[in-house]
Each structure stands twice: as structure tokens, then as C-alpha cells.
C-alpha positions as a printed Julia matrix, in Angstrom:
101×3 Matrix{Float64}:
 -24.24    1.82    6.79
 -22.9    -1.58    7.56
 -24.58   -2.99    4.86
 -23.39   -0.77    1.81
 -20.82   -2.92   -0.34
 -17.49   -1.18   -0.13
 -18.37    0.87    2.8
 -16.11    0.27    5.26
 -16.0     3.34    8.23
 -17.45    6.9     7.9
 -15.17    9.7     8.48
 -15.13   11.61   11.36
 -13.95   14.15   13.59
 -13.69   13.04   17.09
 -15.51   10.06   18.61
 -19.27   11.82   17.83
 -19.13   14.21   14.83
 -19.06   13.27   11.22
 -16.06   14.59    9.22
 -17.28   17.46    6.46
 -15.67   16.9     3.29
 -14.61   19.66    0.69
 -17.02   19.96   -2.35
 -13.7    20.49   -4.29
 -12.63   17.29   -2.51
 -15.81   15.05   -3.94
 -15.98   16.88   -7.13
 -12.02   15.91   -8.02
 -13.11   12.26   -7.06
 -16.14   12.19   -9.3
 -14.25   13.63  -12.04
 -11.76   10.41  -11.98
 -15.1     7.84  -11.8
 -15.57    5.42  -15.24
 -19.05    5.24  -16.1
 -19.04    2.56  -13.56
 -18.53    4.72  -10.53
 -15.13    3.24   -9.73
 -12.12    5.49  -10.02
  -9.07    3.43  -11.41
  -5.58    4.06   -9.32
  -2.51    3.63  -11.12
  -0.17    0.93  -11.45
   2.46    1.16   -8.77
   5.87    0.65  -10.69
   7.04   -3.24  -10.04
   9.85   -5.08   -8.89
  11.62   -7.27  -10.82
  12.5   -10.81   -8.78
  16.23  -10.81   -7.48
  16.27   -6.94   -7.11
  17.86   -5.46   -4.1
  15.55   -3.19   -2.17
  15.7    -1.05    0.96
  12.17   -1.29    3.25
  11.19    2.19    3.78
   7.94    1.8     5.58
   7.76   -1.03    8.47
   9.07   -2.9    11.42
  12.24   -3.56    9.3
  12.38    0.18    7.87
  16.07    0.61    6.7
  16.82   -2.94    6.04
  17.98   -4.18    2.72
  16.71   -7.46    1.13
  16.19   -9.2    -1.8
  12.78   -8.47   -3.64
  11.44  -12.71   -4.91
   8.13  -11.87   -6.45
   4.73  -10.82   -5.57
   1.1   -11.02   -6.52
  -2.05   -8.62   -5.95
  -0.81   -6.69   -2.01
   1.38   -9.37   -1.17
   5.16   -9.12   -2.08
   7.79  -11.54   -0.7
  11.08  -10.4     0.18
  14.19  -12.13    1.55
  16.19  -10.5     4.68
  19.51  -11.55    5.74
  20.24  -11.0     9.36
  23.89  -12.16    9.43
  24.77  -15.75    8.65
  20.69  -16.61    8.05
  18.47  -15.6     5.53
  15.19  -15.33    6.32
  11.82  -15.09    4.12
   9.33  -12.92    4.92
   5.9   -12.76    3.63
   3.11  -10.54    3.52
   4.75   -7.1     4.33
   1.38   -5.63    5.37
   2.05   -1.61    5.93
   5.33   -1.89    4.53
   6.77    0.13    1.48
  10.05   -1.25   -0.76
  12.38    1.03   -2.38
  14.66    0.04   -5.07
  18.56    0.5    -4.11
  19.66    3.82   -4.8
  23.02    3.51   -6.3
């Protein structure tokens, strides 16, 4: 199984038993494939650079900061912690929210 591009880990259930997927479960997925086999996941809405957004997901859940751009799973975003600003990249696990008003 190590071999098989895009194969990652198989699911299981404990440390010995493999996990039993739903036939409803596979049959929803295989009705989203292209021709292809690959099933397409939707746009997540974007940011626009110089938006204010709250981190909801994270080691700095709750903190505001200012959204500067972003390409393909890496978005930048600018914290101030009192008098210093402070950039930080690569937000891996982390989820922005745009300012609720």
C-alpha cells in the first residue's frame, strides 16, 4: 500500500482492525468522480488582501489580524500583539474568518 500514488494511511479502527466503510459512504464519493476518478472540492471563498479577520482554528484562535495574501494552502496574515506587528506565515491547521460586523 505504500506504493499506491495518493495513498497516504488506511483507515482503521484501533491499532489492528481495518475501518469498514458505508457502501452509501463510497457510492456518494463515486458519484462526485470526473471521468478521471478525481472528485473536484469547491473553491473555498477568498480573502481579499488588507481584510481584517478573526483566526478561528489555531494556536492564535480568537485573535484578529490583517489577512496580506495567499497562494495554494498557504495564507499570510499579520498579528499585532501590542506596539509590534508581527507576520506570520504558513498557518498550517488554522482557519480565518472574516470580521463579523
Amino acid at each position: 500500500m505504500r506504493s499506491i500514488y495518493g495513498v497516504c494511511k488506511l483507515l482503521r479502527q484501533g491499532d489492528e482492525q481495518l475501518a469498514t466503510v458505508p457502501d452509501a459512504a463510497v457510492a456518494a464519493l463515486r458519484a462526485r468522480e470526473d471521468p478521471q476518478g478525481f472528485i473536484k472540492l469547491p473553491r473555498p471563498a477568498r480573502l481579499r488582501a488588507g481584510q481584517r479577520v478573526r483566526i478561528a482554528l489555531g494556536p492564535f484562535t480568537g485573535l484578529y489580524g490583517i489577512y496580506r495574501g495567499g497562494r495554494r494552502n498557504h495564507d499570510l496574515v499579520e498579528l499585532q500583539l501590542g506596539q509590534v506587528s508581527l507576520p506570520v506565515g504558513n498557518l498550517v491547521a488554522a482557519e480565518l474568518q472574516e470580521e463579523e460586523n
